[in-house]
Structures are given as C-alpha cells and as structure tokens.
Residue frames relative to the residue before (quaternion, step in Angstrom):
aa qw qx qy qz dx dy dz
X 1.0000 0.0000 0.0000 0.0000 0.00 0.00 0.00
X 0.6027 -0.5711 0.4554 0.3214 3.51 -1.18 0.73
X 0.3717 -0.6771 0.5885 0.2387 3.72 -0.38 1.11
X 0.5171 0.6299 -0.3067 0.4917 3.89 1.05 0.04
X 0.7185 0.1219 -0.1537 0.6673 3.54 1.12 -0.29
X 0.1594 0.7248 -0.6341 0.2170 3.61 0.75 1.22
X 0.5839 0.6163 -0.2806 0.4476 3.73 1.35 -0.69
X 0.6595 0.5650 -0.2328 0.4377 3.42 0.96 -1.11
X 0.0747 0.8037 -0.5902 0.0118 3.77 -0.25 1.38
X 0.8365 -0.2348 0.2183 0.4444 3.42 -1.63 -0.27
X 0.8481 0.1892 -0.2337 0.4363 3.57 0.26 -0.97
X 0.5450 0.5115 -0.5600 0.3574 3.58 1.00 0.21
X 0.5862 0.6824 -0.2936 0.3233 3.34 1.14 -0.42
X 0.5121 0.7093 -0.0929 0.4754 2.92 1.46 -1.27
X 0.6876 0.4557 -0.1672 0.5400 3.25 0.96 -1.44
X 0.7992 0.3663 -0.3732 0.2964 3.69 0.34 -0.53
X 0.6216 0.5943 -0.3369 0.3833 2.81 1.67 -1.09
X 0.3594 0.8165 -0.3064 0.3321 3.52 1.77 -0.36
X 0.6930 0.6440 0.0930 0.3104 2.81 1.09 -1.92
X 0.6775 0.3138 0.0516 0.6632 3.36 1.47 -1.67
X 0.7892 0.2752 -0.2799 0.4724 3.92 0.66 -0.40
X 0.0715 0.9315 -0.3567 -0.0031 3.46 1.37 0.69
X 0.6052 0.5369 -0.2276 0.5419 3.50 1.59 -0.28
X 0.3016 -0.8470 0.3690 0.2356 3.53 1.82 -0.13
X 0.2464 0.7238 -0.6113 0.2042 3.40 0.91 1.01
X 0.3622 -0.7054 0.4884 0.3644 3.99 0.89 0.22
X 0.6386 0.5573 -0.2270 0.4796 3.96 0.83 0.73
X 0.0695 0.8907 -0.4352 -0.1119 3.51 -0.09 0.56
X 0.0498 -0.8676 0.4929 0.0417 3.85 -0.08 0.16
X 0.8218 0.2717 -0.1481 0.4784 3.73 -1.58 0.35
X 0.9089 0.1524 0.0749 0.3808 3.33 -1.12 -1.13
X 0.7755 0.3902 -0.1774 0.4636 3.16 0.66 -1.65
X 0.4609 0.5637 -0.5096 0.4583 3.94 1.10 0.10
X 0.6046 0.5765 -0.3846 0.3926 3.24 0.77 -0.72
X 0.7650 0.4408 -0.2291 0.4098 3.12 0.68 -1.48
X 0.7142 0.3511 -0.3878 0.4650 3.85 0.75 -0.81
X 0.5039 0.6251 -0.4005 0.4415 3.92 0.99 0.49
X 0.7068 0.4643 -0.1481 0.5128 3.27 1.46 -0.85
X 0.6096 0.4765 -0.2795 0.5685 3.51 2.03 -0.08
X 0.5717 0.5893 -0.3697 0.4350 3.12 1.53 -0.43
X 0.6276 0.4609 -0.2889 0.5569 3.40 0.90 -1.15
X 0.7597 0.4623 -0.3116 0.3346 3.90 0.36 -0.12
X 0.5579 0.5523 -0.2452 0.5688 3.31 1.94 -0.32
X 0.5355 0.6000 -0.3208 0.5004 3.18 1.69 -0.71
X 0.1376 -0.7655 0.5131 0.3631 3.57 0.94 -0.60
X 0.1490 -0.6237 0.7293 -0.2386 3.48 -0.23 2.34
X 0.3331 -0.6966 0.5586 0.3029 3.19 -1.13 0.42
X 0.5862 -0.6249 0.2542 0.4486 3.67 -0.80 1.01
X 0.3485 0.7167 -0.4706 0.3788 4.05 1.14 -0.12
X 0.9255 0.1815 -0.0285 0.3312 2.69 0.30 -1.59
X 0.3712 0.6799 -0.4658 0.4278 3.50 1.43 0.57
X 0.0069 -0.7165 0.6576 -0.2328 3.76 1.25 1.52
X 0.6550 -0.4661 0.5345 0.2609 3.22 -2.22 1.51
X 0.6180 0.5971 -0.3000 0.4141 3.97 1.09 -1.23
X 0.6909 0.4314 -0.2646 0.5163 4.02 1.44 -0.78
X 0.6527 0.3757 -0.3604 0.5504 3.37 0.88 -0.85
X 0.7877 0.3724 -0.3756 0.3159 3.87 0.25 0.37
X 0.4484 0.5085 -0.4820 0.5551 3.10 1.58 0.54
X 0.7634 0.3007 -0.3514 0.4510 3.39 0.26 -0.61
X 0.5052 0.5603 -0.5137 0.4086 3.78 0.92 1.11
X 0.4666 0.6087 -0.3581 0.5324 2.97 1.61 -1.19
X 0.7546 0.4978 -0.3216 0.2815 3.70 -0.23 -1.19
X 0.7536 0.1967 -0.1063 0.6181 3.61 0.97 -0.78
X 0.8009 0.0739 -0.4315 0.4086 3.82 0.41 0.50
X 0.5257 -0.5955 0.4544 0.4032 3.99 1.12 0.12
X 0.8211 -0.4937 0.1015 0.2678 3.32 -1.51 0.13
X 0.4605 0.6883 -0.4427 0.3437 3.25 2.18 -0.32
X 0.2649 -0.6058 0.6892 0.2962 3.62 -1.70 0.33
X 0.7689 0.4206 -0.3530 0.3274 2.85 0.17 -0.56
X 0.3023 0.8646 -0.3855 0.1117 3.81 0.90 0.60
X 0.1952 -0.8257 0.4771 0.2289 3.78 -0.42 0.06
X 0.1275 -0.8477 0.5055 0.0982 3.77 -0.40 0.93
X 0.1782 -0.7276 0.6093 0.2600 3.77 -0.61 0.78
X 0.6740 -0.4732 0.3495 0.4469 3.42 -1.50 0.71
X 0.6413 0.5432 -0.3835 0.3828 4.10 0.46 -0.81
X 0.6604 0.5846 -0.3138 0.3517 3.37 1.14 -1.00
X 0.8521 0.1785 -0.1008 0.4815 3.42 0.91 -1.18
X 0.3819 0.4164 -0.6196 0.5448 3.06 1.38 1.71
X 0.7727 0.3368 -0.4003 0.3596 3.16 0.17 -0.09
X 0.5562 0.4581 -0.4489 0.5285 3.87 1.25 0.46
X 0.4271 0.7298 -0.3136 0.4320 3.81 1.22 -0.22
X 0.9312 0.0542 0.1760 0.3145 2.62 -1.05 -2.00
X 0.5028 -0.6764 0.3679 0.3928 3.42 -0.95 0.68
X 0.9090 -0.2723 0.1606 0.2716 3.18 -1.43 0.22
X 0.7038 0.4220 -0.1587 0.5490 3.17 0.73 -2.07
X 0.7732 0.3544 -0.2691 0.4519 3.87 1.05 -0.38
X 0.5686 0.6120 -0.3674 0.4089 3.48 1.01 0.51
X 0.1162 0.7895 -0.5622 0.2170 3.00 0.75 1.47
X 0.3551 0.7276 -0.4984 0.3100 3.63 0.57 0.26
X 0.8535 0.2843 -0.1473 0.4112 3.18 -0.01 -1.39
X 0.4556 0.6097 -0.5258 0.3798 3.82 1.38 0.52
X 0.4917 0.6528 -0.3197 0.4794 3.67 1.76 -1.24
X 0.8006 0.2739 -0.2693 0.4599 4.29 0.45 -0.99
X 0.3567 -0.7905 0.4498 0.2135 3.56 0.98 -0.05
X 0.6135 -0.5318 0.3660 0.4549 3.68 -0.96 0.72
X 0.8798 -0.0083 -0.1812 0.4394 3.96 0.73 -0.23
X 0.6425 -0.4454 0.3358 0.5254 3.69 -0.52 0.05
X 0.5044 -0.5281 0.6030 0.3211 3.53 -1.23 0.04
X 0.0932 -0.8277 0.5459 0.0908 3.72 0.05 0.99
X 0.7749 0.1632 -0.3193 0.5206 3.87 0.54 0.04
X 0.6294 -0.5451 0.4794 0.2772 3.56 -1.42 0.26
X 0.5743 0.4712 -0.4356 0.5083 3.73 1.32 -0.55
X 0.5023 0.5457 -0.4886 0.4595 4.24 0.27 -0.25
X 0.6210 0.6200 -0.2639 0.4004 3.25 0.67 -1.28
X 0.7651 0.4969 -0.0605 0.4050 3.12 0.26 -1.76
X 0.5067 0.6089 -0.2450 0.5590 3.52 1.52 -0.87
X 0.7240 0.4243 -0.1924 0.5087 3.48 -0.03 -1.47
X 0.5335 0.6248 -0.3829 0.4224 3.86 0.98 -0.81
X 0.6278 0.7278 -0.1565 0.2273 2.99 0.52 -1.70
X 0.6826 0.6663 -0.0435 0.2971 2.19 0.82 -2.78
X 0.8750 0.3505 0.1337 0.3059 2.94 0.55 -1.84
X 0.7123 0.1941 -0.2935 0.6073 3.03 1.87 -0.15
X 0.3073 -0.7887 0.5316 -0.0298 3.18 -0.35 2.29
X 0.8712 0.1769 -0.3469 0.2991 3.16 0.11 0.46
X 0.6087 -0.6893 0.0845 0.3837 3.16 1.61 1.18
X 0.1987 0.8551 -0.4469 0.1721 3.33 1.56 -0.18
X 0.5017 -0.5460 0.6172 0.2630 3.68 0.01 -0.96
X 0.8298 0.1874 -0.0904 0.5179 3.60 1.51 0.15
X 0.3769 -0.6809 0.5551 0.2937 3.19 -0.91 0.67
X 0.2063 -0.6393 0.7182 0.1815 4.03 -1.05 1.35
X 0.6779 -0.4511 0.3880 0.4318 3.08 -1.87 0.60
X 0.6124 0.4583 -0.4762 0.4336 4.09 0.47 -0.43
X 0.6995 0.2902 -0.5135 0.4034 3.60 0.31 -0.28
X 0.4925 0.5754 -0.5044 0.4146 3.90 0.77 -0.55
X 0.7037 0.3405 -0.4737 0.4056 3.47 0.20 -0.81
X 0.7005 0.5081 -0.3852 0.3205 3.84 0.64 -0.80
X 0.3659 0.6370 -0.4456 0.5116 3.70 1.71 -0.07
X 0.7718 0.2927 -0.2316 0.5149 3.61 0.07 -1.30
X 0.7077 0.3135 -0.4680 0.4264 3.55 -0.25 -0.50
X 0.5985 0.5138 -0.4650 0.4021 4.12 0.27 0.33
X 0.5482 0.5710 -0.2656 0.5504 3.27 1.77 -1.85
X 0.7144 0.4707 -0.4068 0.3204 3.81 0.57 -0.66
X 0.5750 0.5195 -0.2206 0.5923 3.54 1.25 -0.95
X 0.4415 0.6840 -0.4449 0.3732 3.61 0.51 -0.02
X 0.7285 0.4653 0.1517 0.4793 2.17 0.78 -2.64
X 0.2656 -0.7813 0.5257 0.2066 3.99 1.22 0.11
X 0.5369 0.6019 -0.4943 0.3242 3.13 1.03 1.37
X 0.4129 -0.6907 0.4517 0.3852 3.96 -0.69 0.72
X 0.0265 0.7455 -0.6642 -0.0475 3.32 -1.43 -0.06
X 0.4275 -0.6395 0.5855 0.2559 3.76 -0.68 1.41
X 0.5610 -0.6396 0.4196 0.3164 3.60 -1.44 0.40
X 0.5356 0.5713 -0.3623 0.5055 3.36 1.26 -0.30
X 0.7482 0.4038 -0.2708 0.4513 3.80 0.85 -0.41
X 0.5094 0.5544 -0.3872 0.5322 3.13 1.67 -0.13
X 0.7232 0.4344 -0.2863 0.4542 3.38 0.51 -0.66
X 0.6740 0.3564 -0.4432 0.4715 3.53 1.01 -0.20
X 0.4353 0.6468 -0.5164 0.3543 3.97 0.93 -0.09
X 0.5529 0.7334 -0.1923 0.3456 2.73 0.94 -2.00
X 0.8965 0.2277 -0.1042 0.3654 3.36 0.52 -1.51
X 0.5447 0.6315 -0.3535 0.4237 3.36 1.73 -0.02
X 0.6395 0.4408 -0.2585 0.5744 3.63 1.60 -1.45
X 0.5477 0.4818 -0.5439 0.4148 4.20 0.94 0.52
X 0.4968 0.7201 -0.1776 0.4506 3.08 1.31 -1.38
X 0.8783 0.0520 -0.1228 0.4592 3.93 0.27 -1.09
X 0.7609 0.3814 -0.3587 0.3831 3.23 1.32 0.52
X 0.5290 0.5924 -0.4145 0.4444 3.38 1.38 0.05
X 0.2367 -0.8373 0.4821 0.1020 3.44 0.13 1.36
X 0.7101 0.2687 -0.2705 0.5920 4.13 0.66 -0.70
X 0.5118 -0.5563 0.5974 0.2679 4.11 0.85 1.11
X 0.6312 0.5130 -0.5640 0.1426 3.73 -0.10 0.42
X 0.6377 -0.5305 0.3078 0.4660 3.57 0.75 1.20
X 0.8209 0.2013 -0.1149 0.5218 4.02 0.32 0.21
X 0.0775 -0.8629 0.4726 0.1615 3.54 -0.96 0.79
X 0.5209 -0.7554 0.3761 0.1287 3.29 -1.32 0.50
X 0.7583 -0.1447 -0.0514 0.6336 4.04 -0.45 0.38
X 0.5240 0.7684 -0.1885 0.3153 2.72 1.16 -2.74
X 0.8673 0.3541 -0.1693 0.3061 3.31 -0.43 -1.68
X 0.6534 0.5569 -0.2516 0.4468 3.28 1.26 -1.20
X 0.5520 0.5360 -0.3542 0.5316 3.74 1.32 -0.66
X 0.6898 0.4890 -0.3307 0.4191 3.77 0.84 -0.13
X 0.5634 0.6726 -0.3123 0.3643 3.27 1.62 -0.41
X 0.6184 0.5572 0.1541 0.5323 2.46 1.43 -2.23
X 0.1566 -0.6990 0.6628 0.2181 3.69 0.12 0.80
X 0.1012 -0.7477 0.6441 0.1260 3.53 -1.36 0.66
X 0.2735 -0.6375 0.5953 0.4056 3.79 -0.84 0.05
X 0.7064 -0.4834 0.2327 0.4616 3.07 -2.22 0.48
X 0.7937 -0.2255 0.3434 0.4486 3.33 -1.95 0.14
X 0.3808 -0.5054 0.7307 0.2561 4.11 -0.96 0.68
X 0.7005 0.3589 -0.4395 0.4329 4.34 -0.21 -0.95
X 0.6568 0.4266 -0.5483 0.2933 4.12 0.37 -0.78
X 0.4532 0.7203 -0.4494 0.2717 3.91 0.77 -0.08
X 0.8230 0.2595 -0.2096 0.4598 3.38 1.27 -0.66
X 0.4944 -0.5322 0.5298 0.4378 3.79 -1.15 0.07
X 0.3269 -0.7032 0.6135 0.1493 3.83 -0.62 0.52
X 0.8135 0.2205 -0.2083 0.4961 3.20 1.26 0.34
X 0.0888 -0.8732 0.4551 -0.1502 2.85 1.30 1.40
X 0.1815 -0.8563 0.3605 0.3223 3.70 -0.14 1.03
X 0.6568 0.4863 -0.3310 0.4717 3.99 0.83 -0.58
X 0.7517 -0.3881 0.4307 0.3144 3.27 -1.80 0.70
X 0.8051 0.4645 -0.1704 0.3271 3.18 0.74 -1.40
X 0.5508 0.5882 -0.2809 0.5213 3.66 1.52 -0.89
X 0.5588 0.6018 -0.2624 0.5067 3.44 1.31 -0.73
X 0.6465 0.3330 -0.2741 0.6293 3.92 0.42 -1.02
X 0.6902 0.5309 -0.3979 0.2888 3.68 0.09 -0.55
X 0.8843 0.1128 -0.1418 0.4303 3.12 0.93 -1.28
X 0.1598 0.7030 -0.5210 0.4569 3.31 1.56 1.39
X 0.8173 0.3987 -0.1747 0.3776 3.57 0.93 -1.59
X 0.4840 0.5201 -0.4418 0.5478 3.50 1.67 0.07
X 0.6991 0.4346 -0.4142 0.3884 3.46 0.35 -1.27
X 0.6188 0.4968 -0.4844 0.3683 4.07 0.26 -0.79
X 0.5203 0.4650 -0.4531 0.5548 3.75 0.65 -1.70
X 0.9195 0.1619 -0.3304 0.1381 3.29 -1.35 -0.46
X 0.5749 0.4096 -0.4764 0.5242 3.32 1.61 0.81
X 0.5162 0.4838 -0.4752 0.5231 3.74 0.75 -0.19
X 0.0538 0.7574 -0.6506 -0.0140 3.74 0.14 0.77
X 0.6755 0.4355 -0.3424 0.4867 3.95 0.83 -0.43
X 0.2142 -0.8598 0.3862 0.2564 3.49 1.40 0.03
X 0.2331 0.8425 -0.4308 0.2240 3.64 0.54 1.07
X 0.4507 -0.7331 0.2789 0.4263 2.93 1.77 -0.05
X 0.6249 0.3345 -0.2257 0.6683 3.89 1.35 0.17
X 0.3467 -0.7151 0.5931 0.1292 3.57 -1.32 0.98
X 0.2175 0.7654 -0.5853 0.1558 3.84 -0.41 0.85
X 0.7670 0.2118 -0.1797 0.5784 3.95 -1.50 0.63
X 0.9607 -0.0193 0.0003 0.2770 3.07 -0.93 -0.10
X 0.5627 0.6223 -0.1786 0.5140 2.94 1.69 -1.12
X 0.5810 0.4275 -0.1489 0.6764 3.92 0.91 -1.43
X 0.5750 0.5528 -0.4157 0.4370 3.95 0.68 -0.39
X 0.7136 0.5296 -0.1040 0.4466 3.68 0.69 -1.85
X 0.5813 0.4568 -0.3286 0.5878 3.82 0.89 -1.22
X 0.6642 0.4997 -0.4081 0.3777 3.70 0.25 -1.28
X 0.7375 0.3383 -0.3715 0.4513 3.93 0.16 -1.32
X 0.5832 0.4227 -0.4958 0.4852 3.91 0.33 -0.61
X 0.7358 0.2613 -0.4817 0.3978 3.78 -0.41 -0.27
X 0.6248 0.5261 -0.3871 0.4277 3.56 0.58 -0.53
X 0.7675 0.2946 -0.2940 0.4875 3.54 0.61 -0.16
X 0.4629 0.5743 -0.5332 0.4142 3.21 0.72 0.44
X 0.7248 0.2761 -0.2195 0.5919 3.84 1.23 -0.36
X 0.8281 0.2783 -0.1101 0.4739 3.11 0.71 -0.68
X 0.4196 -0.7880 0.4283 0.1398 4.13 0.37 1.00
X 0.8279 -0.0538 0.0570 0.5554 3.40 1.02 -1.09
X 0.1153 -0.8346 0.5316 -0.0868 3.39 0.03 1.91
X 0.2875 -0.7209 0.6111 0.1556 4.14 -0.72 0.35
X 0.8178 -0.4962 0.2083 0.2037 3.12 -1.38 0.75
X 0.5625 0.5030 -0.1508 0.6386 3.25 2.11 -0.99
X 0.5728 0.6229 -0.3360 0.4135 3.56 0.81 -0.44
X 0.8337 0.3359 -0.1989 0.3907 2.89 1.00 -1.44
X 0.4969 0.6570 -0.3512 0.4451 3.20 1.76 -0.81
X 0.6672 0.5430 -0.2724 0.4310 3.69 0.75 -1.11
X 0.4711 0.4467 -0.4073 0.6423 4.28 1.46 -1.17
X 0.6763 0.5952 -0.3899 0.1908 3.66 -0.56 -1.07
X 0.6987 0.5131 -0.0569 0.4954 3.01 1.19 -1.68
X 0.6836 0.4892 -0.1560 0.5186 3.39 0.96 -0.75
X 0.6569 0.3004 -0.3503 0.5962 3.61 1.35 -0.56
X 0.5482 0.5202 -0.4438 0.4817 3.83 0.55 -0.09
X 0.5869 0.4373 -0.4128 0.5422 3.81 0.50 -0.50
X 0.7100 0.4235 -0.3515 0.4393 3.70 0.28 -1.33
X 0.8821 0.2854 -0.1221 0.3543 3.67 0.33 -1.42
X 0.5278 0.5784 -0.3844 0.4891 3.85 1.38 -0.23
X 0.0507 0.7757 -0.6284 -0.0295 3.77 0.16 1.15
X 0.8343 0.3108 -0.3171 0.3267 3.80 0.32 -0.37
X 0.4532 -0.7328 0.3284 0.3869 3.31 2.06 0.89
X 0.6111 0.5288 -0.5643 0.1689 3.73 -0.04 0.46
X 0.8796 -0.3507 0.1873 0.2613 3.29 0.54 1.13
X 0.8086 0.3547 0.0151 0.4692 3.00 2.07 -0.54
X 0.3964 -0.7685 0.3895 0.3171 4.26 -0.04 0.01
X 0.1203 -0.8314 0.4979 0.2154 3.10 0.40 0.94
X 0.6540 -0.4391 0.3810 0.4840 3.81 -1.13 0.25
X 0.6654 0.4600 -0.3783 0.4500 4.07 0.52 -0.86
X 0.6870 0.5051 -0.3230 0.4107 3.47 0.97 -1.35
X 0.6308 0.3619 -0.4130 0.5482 3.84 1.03 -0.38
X 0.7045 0.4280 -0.5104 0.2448 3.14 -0.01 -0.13
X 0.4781 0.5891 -0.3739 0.5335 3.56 1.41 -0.90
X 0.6779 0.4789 -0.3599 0.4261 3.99 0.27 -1.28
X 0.5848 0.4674 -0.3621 0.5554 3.73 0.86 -1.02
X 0.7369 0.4676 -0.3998 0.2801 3.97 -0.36 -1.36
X 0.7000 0.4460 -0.3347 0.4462 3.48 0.90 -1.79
X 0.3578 0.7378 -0.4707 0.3257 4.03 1.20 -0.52
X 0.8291 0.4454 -0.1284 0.3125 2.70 0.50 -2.18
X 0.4838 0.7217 -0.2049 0.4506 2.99 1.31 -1.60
C-alpha cells in the first residue's frame, strides 16, 4: 500500500466511496474513479492547489493501470487501499456469493435473537465478532465497536438504527434469485414436474424430503421477491405462516414434498 494513504482508514473510505456510488451498485467505473480519487486526495488533506486532474490520475494509474475504461468493485479497491487490520470489507462479501437463500435465512435467524425482524446494532456486532473468528482474525473491542458502527452507518439505508432482510442482502453478496430460472408458466404438464423437482432439491438443502426452518424460510423470500423486491422481516415471517397453514396438511411443522406440490397445483389451478 502507498505509505501516502497511511491516513486513509476504513470509515473514511467508506465515506467517499459513499459519496461516488450513490445509486449503490457496489462498483464504480469511468468518471466516477476520477471523482472518488479526487476525494481521496482531499481526505488525505492535499491542499486544494494541488488536487491537479494530472494527481488525481496518477493515483488512478497506480490502483487501476492504464485501462479507462475499468470497473472497480468496492472489495477490490479496499483491498488495494487499506491496510490489513482495516480491511474488514472483504470478510462481509466472502470468497463466494451465497448461492442459495436457505444460508441466508440461517445466518438471519442466527443473528436476530430476539426475533424482531431485525438485526440491532448488538446483534451486528455479534455477526462480526463470529465473522472475525471465522476469519482467524483478532479484533480489540474498541475496534469492534467502531466496525460495528461504520457497517450500521453504510448499510442501514432508512438510518433507523437496525437493519432489515434488505440490508443484510447487501452485506452478504447473494446470487441471483434460484426461482428467476424458471417460467412460472411453464406450458406442458411435463415442464411443470421438471421444474417443481429442481425448485424443491435446491430448497430441501438437508435433503429429508420435507422443507422446514430455514429451508420454508429461503423458498418464502424468493417467491416474495419475485413480486415484491424489498420484503422485511415481518413480511416474511407473516408469508411463511400463511403458507404453512395453506401447505402443512399433516401439521408437523413442515412442507412435505406432496404437500408443496398440492399447495403449488391448487395455486395454479
């Protein structure tokens, strides 16, 4: 790392990149490198003189080379940035996406101990201090608490001290929805059994042949976001409950594979 941005920690970073990706596509590109280069050098405290188009494009050159036309994801240019002990970013997107919605839903759970429908900043901090041990990385308690407050800080979009499915899906890189794979109006009998028997397998993740906890959790947010983009913890808790009444015929709490399929047919029907 440039001994030139020895000054340049997690949340000042945060903040700029705040600034320039204002549409939150977690990616900047073109122009706006320029611009979060030209906040860097101003957080750095450059004097405005010298914040010359000729400085803010060397220090582009240095961390994306000679392409213009490059695209940087936020993980990338934390992790070409900032020093180690402050690169806690890229522990939050993990080495791969989250490829099914039941992980998700798990980790939800996990973390929101007292069932609210949100994660309070005490469970966030218990997210990261676990994510840190994961990650066989230390972390004094005073730096926990300032993570703690920076990842509330850039992900609690409506500022209401606590976040909510929504936010956590921003933490958590997720892949696309598993349900946009199929046509929901598949027109034969057969296209229907087929992709009925993909969609269960890849919610029966405990393969037991019945979908329950977490599992019935995951199926729920993919259908719900197929209509509905941004669902909350009570939303989902409230769909859940309502498909279990409709689809739990021998009441034990769970979906068997026949009972979804009957719950799906009369749907369709």
């Amino acid at each position: 790392m440039d001994s030139t941005l020895d000054s340049l920690d997690a949340a000042g970073f945060l903040q700029i990149w705040q600034c320039v990706d204002v549409v939150d596509n977690g990616y900047i590109e073109g122009e706006q490198l320029n611009v979060f280069f030209g906040h860097v050098l101003e957080k750095l405290c450059m004097k405005k003189e010298k914040i010359t188009e000729e400085n803010i494009r060397r220090l582009r050159r240095k961390f994306c080379g000679a392409s213009a036309d490059q695209r940087l994801q936020i993980q990338e240019l934390a992790a070409m940035m900032l020093p180690d002990d402050e690169n806690f970013l890229l522990l939050f997107r993990r080495e791969t996406p989250l490829d099914n919605s039941v992980e998700f839903m798990r980790i939800w759970r996990k973390y929101d101990t007292d069932s609210s429908g949100y994660i309070s900043a005490v469970e966030l901090k218990g997210f990261l201090q676990d994510l840190f041990l994961q990650h066989k990385k230390s972390i004094t308690p005073e730096k926990l608490d300032e993570y703690t407050y920076t990842m509330m800080k850039m992900f609690d979009k409506n500022r209401d001290g606590r976040l909510d499915l929504n936010d956590l899906a921003r933490i958590l890189a997720m892949k696309e929805n598993f349900l946009l794979k199929f046509k929901m109006d598949a027109c034969s009998q057969e296209d229907r059994r087929r992709d009925f028997e993909k969609i269960f397998a890849h919610y029966d993740v405990s393969k037991t042949g019945a979908l329950e906890g977490p599992e019935v959790d995951g199926f729920v947010k993919d259908m719900m976001e197929l209509v509905k983009p941004s669902i909350s913890g009570t939303d989902l808790d409230s769909f859940g409950k309502s498909l279990l009444g409709h689809c739990d015929i021998n009441g034990d709490g769970k979906i068997q594979k026949n009972e979804l399929a009957l719950c799906l047919a009369s749907k369709v029907g």
